[in-house]
VEXDREN-2710 file (C-alpha; in Angstrom, 1 decimal):
% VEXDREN-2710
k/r/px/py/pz
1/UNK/-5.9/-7.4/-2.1
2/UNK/-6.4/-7.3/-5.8
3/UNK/-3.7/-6.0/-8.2
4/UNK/-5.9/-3.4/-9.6
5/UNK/-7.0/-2.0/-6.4
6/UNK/-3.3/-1.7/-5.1
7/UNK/-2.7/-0.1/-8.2
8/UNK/-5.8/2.4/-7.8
9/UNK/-4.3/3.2/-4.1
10/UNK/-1.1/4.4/-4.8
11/UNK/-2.5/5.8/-7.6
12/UNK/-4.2/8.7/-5.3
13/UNK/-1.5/8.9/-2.5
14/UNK/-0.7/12.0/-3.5
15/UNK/-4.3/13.2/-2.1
16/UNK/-3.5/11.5/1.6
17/UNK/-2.2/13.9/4.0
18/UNK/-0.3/12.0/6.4
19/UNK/1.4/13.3/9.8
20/UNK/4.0/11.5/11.9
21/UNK/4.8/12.2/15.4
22/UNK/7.7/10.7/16.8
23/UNK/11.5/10.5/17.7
24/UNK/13.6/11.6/14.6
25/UNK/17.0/10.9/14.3
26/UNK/20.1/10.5/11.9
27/UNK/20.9/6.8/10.8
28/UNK/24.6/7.3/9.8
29/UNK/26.1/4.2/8.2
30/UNK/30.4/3.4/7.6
31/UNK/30.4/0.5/4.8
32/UNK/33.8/-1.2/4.2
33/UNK/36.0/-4.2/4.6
34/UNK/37.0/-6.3/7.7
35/UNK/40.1/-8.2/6.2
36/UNK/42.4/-7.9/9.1
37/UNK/43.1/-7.9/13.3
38/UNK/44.1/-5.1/14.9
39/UNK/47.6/-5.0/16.4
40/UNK/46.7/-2.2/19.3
41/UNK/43.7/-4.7/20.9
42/UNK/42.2/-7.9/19.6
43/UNK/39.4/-6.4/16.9
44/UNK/38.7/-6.0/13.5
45/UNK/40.1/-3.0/11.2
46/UNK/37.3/-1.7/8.9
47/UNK/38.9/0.3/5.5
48/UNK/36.3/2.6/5.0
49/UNK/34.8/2.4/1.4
50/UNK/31.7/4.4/1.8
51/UNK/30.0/6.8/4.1
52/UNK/26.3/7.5/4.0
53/UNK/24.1/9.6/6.3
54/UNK/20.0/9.0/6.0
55/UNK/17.1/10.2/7.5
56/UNK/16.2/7.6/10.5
57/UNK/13.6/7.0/13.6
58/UNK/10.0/8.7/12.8
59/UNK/12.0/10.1/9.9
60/UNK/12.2/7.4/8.2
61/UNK/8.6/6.6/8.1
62/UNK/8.1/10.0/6.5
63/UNK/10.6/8.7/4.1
64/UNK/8.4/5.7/3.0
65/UNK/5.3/8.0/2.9
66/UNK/7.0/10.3/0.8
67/UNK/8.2/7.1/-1.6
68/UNK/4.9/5.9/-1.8
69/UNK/3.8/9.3/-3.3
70/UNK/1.6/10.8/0.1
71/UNK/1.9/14.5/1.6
72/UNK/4.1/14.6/4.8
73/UNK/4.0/16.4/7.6
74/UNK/6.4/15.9/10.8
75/UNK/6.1/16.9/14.3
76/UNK/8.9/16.3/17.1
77/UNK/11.6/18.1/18.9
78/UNK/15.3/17.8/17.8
79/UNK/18.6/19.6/19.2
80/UNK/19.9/22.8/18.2
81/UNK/22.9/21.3/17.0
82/UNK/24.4/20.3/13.4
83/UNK/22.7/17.3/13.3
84/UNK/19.4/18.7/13.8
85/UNK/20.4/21.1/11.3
86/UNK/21.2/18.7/8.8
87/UNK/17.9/16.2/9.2
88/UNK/15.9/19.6/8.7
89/UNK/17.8/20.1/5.5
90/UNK/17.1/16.6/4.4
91/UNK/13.3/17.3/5.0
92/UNK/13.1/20.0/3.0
93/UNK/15.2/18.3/0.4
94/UNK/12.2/15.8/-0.2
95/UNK/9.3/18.1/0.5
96/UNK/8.3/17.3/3.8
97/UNK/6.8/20.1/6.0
98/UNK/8.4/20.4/9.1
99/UNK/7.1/23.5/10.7
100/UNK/6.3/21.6/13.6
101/UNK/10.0/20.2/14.3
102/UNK/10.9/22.4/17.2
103/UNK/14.2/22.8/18.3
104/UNK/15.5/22.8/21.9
105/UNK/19.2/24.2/22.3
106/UNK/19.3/21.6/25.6
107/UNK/18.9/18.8/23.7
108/UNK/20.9/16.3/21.4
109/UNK/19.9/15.6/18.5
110/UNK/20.0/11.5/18.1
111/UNK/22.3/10.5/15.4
112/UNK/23.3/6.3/15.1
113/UNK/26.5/5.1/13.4
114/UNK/26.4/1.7/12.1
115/UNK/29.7/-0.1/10.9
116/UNK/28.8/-2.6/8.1
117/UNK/31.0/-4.9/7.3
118/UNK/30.0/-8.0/4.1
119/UNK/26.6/-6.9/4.9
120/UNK/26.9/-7.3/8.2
121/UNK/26.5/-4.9/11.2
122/UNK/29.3/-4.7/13.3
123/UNK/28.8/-2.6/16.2
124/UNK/26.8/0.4/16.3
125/UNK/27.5/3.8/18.2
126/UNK/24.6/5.9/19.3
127/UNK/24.6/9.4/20.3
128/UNK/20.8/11.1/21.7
129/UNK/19.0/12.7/24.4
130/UNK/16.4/10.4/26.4
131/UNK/14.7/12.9/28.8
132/UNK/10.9/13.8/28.1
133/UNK/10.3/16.8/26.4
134/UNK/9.3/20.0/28.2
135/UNK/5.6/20.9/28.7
136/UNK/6.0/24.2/26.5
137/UNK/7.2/21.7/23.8
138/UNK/4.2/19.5/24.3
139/UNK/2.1/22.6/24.0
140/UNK/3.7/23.6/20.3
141/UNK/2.7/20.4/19.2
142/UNK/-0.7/20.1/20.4
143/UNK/-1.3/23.8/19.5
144/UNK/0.2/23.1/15.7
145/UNK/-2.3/19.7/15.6
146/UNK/-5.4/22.1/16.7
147/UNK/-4.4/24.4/13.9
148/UNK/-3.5/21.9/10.7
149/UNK/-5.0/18.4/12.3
150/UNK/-8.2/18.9/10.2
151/UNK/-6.0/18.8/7.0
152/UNK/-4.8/15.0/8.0
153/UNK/-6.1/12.0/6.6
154/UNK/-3.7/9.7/9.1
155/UNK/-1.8/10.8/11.9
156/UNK/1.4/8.1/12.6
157/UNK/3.2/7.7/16.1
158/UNK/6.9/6.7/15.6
159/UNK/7.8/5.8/19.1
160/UNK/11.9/4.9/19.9
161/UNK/11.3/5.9/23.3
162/UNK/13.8/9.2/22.8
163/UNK/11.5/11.4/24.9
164/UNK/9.4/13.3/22.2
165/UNK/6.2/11.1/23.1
166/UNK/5.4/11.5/26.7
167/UNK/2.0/10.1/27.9
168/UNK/0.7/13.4/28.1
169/UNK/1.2/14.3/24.6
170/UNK/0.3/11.1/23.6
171/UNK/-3.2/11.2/25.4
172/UNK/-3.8/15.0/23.3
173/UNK/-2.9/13.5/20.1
174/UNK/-4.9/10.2/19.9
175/UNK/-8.2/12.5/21.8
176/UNK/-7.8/14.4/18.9
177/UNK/-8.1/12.3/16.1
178/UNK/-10.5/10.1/18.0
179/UNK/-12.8/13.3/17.9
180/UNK/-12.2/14.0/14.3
181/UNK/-12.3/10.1/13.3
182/UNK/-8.9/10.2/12.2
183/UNK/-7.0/7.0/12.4
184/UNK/-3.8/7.1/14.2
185/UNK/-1.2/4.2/13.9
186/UNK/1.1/3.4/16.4
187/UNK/4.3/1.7/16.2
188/UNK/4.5/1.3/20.3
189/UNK/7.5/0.7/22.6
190/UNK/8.2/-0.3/26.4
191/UNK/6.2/-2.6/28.3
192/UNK/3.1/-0.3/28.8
193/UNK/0.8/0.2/26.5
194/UNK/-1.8/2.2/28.4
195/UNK/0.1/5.7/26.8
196/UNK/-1.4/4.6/23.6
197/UNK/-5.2/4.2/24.9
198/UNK/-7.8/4.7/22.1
199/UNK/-5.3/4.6/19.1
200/UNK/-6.6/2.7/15.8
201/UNK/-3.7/0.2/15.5
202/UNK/-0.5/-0.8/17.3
203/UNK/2.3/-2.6/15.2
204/UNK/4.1/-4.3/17.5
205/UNK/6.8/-6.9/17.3
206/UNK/6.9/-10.6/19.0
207/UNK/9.2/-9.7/21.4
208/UNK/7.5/-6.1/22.5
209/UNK/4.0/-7.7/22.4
210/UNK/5.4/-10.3/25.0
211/UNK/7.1/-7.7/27.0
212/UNK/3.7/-5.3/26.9
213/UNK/1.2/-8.6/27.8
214/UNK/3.3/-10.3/30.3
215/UNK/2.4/-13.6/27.8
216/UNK/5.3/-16.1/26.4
217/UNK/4.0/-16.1/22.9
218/UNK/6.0/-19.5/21.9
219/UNK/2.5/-20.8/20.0
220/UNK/-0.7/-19.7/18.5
221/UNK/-2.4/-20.4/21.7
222/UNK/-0.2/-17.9/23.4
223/UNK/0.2/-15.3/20.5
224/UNK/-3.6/-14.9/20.2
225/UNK/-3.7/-14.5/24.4
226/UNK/-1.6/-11.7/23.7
227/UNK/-3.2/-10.3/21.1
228/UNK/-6.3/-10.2/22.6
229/UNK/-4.9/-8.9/26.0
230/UNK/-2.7/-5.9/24.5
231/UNK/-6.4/-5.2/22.4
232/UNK/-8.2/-4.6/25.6
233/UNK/-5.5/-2.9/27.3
234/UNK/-5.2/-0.2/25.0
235/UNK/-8.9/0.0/23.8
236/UNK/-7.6/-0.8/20.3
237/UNK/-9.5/-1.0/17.0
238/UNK/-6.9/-3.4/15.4
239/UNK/-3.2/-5.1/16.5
240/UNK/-1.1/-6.4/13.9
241/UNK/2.0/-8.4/16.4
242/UNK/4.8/-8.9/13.5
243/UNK/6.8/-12.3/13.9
244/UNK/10.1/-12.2/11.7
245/UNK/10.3/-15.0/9.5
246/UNK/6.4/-15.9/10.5
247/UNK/4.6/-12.8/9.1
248/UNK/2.6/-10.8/11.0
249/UNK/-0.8/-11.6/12.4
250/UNK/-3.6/-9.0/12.7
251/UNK/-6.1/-8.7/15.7
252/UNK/-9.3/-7.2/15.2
253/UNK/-11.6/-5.8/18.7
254/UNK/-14.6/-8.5/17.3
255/UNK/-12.4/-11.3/17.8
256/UNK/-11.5/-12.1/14.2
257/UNK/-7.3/-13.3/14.0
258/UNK/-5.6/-13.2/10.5
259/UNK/-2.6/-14.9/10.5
260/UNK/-0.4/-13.4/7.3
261/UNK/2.7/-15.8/6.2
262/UNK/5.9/-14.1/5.5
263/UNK/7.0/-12.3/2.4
264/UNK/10.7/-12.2/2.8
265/UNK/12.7/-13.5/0.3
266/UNK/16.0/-13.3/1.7
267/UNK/17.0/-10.8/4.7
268/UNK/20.1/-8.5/4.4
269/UNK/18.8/-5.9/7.6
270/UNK/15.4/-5.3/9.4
271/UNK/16.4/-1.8/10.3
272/UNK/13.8/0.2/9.4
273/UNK/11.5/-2.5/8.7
274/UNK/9.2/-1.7/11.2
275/UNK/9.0/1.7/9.8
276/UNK/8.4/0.6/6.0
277/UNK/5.1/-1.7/8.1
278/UNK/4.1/1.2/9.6
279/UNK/4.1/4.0/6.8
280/UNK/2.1/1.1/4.6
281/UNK/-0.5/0.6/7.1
282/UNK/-1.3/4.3/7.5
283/UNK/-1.5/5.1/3.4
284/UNK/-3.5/1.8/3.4
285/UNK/-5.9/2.7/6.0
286/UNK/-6.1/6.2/4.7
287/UNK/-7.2/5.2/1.2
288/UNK/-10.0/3.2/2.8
289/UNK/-8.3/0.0/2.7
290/UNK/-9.7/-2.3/5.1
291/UNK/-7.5/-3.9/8.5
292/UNK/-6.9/-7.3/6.2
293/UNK/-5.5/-6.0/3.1
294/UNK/-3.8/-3.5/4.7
295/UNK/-1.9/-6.0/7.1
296/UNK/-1.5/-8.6/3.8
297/UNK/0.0/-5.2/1.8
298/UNK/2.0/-3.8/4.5
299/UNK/3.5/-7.6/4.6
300/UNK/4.5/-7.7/1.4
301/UNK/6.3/-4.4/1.9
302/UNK/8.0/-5.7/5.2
303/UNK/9.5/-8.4/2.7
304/UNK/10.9/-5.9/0.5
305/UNK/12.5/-3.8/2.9
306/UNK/14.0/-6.3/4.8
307/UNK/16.2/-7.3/2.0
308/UNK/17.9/-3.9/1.3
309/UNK/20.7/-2.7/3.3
310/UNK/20.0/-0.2/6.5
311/UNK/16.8/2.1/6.5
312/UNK/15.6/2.0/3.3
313/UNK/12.6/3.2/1.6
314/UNK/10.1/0.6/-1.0
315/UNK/8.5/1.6/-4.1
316/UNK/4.8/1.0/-5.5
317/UNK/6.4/-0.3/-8.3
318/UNK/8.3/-2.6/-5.8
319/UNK/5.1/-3.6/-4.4
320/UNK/3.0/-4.4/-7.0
321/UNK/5.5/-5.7/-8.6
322/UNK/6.2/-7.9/-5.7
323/UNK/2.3/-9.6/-5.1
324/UNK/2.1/-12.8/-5.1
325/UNK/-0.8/-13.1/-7.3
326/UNK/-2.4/-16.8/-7.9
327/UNK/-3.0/-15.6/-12.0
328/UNK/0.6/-14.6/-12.8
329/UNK/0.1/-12.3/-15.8
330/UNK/-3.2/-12.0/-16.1
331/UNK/-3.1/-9.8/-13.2
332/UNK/-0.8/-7.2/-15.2
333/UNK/-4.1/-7.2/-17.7
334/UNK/-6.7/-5.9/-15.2
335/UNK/-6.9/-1.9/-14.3
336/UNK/-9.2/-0.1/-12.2
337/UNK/-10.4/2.7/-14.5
338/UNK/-7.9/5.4/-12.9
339/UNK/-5.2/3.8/-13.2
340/UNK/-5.9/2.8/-16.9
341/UNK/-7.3/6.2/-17.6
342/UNK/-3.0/7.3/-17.2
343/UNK/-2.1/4.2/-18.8
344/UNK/-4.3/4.8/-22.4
345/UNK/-3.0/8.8/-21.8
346/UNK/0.8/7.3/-22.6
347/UNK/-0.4/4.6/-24.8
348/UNK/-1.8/7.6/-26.9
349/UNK/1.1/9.8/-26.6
350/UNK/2.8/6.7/-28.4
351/UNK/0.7/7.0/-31.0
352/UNK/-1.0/3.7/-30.5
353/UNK/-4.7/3.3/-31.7
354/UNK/-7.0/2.9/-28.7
355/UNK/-9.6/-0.3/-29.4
356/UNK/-12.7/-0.7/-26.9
357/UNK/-15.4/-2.9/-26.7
358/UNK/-17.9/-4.3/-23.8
359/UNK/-19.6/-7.1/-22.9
360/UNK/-20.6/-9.4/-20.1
361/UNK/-18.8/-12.7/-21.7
362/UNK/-20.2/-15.1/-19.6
363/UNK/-18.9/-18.6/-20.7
364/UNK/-16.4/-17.5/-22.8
365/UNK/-16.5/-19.7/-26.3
366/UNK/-15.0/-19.5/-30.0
367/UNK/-17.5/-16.4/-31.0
368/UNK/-16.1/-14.2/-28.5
369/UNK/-12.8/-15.5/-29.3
370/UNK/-13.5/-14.6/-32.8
371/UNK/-14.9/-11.6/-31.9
372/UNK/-12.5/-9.9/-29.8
373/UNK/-9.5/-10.8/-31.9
374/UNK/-11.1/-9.1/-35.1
375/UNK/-11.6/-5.6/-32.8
376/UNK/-7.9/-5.7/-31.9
377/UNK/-7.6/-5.9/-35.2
378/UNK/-8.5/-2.5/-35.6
379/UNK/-5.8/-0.8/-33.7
380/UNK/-2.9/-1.2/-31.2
381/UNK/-4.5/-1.8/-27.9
382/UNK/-7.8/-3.2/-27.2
383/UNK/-9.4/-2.6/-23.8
384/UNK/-12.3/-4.7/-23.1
385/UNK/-15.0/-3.1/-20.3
386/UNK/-16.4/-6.5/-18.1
387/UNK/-19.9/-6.0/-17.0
388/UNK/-19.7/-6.7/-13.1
389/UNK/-22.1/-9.5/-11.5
390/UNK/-24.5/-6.9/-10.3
391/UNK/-24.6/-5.2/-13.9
392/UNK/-25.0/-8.7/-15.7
393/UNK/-27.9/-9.4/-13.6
394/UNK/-29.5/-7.0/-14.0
395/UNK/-29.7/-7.0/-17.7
396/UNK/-29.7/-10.9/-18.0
397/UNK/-32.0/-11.5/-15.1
398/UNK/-30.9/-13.3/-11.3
399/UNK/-29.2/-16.4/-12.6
400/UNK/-26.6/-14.7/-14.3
401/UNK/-24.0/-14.6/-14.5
402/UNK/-22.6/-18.1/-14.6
403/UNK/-18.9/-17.0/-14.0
404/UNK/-18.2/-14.4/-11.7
405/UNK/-16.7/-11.4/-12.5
406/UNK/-13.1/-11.9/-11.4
407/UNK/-12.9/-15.3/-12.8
408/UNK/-14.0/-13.7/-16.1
409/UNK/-12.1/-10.9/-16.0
410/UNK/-8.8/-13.2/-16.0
411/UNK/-10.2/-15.9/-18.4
412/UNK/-10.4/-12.4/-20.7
413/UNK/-7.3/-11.5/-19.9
414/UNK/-5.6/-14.5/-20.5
415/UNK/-6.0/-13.6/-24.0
416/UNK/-3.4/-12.5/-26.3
417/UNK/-5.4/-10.2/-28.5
418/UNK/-6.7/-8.1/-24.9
419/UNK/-4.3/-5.7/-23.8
420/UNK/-6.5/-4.3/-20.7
421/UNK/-9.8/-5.3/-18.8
422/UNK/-11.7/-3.3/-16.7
423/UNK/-14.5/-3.9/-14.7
424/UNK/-17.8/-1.8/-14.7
425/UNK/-20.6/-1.4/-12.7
426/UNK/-23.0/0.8/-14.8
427/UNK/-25.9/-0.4/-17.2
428/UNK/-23.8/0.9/-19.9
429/UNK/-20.2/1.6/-20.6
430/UNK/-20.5/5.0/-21.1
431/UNK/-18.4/6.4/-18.9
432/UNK/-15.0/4.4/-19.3
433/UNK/-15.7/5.4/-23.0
434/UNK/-16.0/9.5/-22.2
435/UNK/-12.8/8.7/-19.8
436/UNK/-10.6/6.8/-22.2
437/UNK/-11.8/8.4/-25.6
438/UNK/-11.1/4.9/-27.8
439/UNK/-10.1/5.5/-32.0
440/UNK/-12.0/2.8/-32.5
441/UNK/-15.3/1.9/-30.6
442/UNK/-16.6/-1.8/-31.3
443/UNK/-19.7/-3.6/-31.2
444/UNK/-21.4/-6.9/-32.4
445/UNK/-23.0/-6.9/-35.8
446/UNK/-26.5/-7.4/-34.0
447/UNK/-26.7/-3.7/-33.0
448/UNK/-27.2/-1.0/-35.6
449/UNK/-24.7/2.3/-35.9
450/UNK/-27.2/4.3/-33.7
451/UNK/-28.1/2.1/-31.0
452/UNK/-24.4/1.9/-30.0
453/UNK/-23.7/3.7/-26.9
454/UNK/-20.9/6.1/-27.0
455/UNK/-21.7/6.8/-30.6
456/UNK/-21.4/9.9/-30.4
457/UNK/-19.2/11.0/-28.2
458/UNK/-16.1/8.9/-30.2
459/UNK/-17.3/10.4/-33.0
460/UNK/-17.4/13.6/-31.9
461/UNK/-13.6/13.6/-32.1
462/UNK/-12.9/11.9/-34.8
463/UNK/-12.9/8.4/-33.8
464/UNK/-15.3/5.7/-35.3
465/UNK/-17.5/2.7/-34.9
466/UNK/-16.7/-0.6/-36.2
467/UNK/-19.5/-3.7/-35.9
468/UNK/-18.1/-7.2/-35.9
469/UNK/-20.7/-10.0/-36.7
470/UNK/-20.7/-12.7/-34.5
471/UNK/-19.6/-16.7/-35.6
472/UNK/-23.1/-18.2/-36.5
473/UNK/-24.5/-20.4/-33.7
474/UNK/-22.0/-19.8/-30.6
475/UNK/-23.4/-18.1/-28.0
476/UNK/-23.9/-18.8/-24.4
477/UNK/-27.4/-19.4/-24.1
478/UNK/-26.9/-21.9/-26.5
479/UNK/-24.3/-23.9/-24.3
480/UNK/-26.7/-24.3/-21.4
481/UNK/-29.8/-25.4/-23.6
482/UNK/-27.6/-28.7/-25.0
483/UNK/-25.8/-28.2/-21.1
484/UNK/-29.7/-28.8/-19.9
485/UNK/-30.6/-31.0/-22.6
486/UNK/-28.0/-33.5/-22.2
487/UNK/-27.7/-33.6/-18.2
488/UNK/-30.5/-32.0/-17.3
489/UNK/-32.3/-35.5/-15.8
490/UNK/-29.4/-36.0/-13.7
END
């Protein structure tokens, strides 16, 4: 997935409404130092340095939705105790609706201490209620997703197997959204899968996809028996298996395997990993990402969580700046047109002078060289609108262009004097002009004041129109005429 359309995504997660069912519970963590045996029985002695209590389970998927800038809502079923008091608190602390987290008086709320010792875990101590939810509190659930479901764009199951998703409420949920056309993404435990019939996608790990398919997966051959078995078990769109320090491969229902290498730099902790997978596969799929990119995103996010410490949340900066891109910096360069559009609004705010030009540059030589560094000349920051492929052709005819549009778009962007490229569709550039409302608008010296498009809308606030002649003789037409003359027999 390109930079730019990463960028773009997280750009409008604040319009995705996402909802997560699932097992909630407090992830409570004791950090200190193991320097010594005790006398009383043959085990370490931790001096307690630092004590931290975080939002865990289904929770903390909500927490890496809300991190990645979406709308959450939660549904699930904690204790009437403190602890369910104080993960309610936490949601409301970070804007997350939770008027459908019921509470039953007859249940414990789960809460899970981990001792962490030199980064490491040493033992952890859980505390939680395992019995199935009543049927009345199957029935608040279902009746709250009949009142607000419409409002959802994805609806996420956090499964831990804590009792909150019985088959039965499972069966309501994913009905419903299949109804609506709403995908629901499932991160999936125990060995049967047929609970989660109809869902979208299922994220689970090696070792639960063997368990669920009955299938050693110890090569390719077996990993893609499984995946295909656990897709037709559960009537799945998509299964992404995740495989440690292998990646993740996705499986699509037309047969099609994408095996995704791993991201991970160094691990400190896969707690909560799975959840960080999960939350970027739903705001992926949500923004109309398709199952590839959102696998090969989600991925790159794994990588990033997995080497913080305990359940822990990753940034879109983190994430984009994370991409492995093959260009390097010419990636930085190239915007979709929302996400330059907030760019340009700070850029002004500087009180930098705004440069724009167009073109299709195909076959980039000395006169557009020349060209574009005289228009940065004219301000701070010069953004240069691309022509796309379809756009060239259809005002230089079918064999153009030469280059395609995101191999000329980084050429460009390679460029010193170019601060931004963006890549437009239209006939004209006219609307990334009205959006980013340039100082300066430039053009070649071939066209006259009045035929330039934009004219007057720069002018209309002040800005102005500068033309540029072009270097004598350089131009790409001419390149392929002494291209044709001098190979053209061969």
């Amino acid at each position: 997935m390109e930079r730019k359309n990463v960028e773009s995504l997280f750009a409008h997660a604040r319009d995705i409404n996402a909802l997560i069912i699932g097992d909630l519970m407090l992830d409570e963590y004791l950090w200190g130092r193991a320097e010594r045996i005790s006398p009383e029985a043959p085990v370490q002695v931790l001096d307690v340095t630092r004590e931290e209590i975080r939002i865990g389970g289904a929770g903390n998927v909500a927490n890496n939705l809300v991190a990645l800038g979406c709308r959450v809502s939660v549904a699930s079923v904690v204790g009437g105790d403190e602890n369910g008091t104080i993960l309610l608190h936490a949601f409301s602390g970070k804007g997350v609706d939770v008027s459908a987290v019921f509470e039953d008086p007859l249940r414990t709320t789960s809460r899970k201490t981990r001792v962490v010792a030199a980064n490491q875990q040493i033992v952890r101590i859980d505390r939680e209620s395992r019995d199935p939810i009543g049927a009345d509190y199957e029935q608040k659930i279902v009746g709250y997703l009949r009142e607000q479901g419409d409002r959802f764009n994805v609806i996420l199951v956090s499964d831990y197997l804590k009792g909150v998703l019985t088959p039965s409420l499972l069966a309501a949920v994913i009905a419903f959204a299949r109804e609506r056309k709403i995908p629901v993404v499932v991160d999936p435990k125990g060995s049967d899968y047929a609970k989660y019939r109809g869902a979208t996608l299922l994220t689970p790990n090696r070792k639960e996809a063997e368990t669920a398919s009955d299938i050693a997966i110890r090569d390719e051959e077996g990993l893609c028996r499984a995946g295909a078995r656990l897709l037709e078990a559960a009537d799945l769109t998509a299964l992404v298996i995740t495989r440690s320090e292998e990646g993740m491969s996705l499986f699509l229902r037309d047969g099609g395997v994408v095996h995704i290498p791993t991201f991970a730099r160094e691990v400190f902790d896969v707690t909560g990993a799975g959840d960080t997978v999960l939350a970027v596969l739903g705001l992926a799929l949500a923004g109309g990402v398709g199952f590839a990119d959102a696998a090969r995103l989600a991925n790159v996010a794994a990588g990033i969580a997995v080497g913080k410490v305990g359940t822990s949340t990753v940034s879109p900066a983190e994430i984009v700046g994370s991409l492995g891109f093959q260009h390097g910096d010419s990636d930085t360069k190239i915007k979709n047109l929302d996400v330059l559009a907030g760019i340009i609004g700070e850029e002004k705010a500087r009180g930098r002078r705004i440069v724009f030009t167009n073109g299709c540059f195909d076959l980039l030589h000395v006169g557009h060289v020349k060209y574009l560094q005289k228009a940065k000349s004219f301000g701070d920051v010069l953004v240069l609108g691309l022509n796309s492929d379809a756009s060239v052709r259809r005002l230089k005819g079918e064999k153009r262009p030469l280059i395609g549009e995101a191999e000329r778009a980084h050429i460009l962007a390679a460029l010193d004097c170019i601060d931004y490229v963006v890549i437009f569709d239209e006939d004209t550039p006219l609307r990334l002009i009205e959006t980013l409302k340039p100082a300066v608008l430039v053009k070649g010296g071939d066209y006259t004041p009045e035929g330039v498009v934009g004219k007057d809308v720069v002018e209309s606030y002040g800005g102005r129109i500068e033309l540029v002649t072009f270097v004598d003789g350089r131009s790409t037409t001419n390149i392929i005429d002494k291209i044709l003359r001098a190979y053209g027999d061969e």
